[in-house]
C-alpha positions in Angstrom: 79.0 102.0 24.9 76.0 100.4 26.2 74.6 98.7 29.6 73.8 95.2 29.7 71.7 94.0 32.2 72.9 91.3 34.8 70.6 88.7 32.6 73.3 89.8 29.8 71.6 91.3 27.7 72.7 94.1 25.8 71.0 97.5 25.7 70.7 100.0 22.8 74.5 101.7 22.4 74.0 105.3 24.5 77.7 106.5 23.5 79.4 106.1 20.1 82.5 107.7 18.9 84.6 107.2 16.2 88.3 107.8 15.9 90.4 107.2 12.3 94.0 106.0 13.8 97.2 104.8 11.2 99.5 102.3 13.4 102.7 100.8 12.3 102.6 97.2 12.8 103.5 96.3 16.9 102.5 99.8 17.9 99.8 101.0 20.5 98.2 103.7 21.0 95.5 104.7 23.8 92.1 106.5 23.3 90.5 107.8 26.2 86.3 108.7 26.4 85.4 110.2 29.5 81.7 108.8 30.7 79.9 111.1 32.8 77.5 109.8 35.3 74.6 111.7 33.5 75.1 110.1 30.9 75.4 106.4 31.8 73.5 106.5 35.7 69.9 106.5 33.7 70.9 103.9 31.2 72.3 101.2 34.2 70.1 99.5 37.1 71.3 98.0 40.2 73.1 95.2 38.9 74.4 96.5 35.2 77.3 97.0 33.8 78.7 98.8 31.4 80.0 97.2 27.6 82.4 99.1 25.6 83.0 97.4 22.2 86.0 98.4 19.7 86.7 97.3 16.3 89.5 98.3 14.1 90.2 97.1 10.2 93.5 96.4 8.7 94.0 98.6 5.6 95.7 95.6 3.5 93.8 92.8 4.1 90.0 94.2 5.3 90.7 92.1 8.4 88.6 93.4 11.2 89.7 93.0 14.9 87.0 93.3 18.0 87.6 94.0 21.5 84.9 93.9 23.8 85.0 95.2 27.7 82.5 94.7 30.4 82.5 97.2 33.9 80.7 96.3 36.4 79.6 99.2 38.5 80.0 99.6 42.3 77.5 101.8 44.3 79.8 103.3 46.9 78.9 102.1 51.0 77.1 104.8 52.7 77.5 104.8 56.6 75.7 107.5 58.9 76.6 108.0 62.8 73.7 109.5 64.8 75.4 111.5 67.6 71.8 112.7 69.0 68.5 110.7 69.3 
């Protein structure tokens, strides 16, 4: 996991994780990593986003598959109401 900055460019991976998974052919599976805003909020600016990048290897043929996912982050509205000067 790493930010890459709205120019695209790629920072230095902040989050790896490695998990060893054995799939019969045609079958999913899903990993989930929770990110906590700790972690990622000093690694992003204003107009960031977030990569994750995957890669998996077929055991028979040494065959290795990439995914790659971008997230661009959303900095919630804020509204305030005065109800006294």
């Amino acid at each position: 996991l790493s930010a890459v900055r709205y120019t695209g460019i790629s920072g230095a991976p902040f989050r790896q994780e490695q998990h060893r998974r054995t799939l019969p052919p045609g079958q999913e599976e899903t990993v989930t990593m929770t990110v906590s805003y700790a972690e990622y909020g000093p690694q992003v600016g204003e107009q960031d986003a977030l990569k994750l990048t995957v890669a998996g290897a077929v055991e028979e043929t040494g065959q290795v598959v990439a995914k790659e996912l971008r997230v661009r982050l959303h900095t919630p509205e804020l509204t305030l109401t005065v109800r006294a000067p």
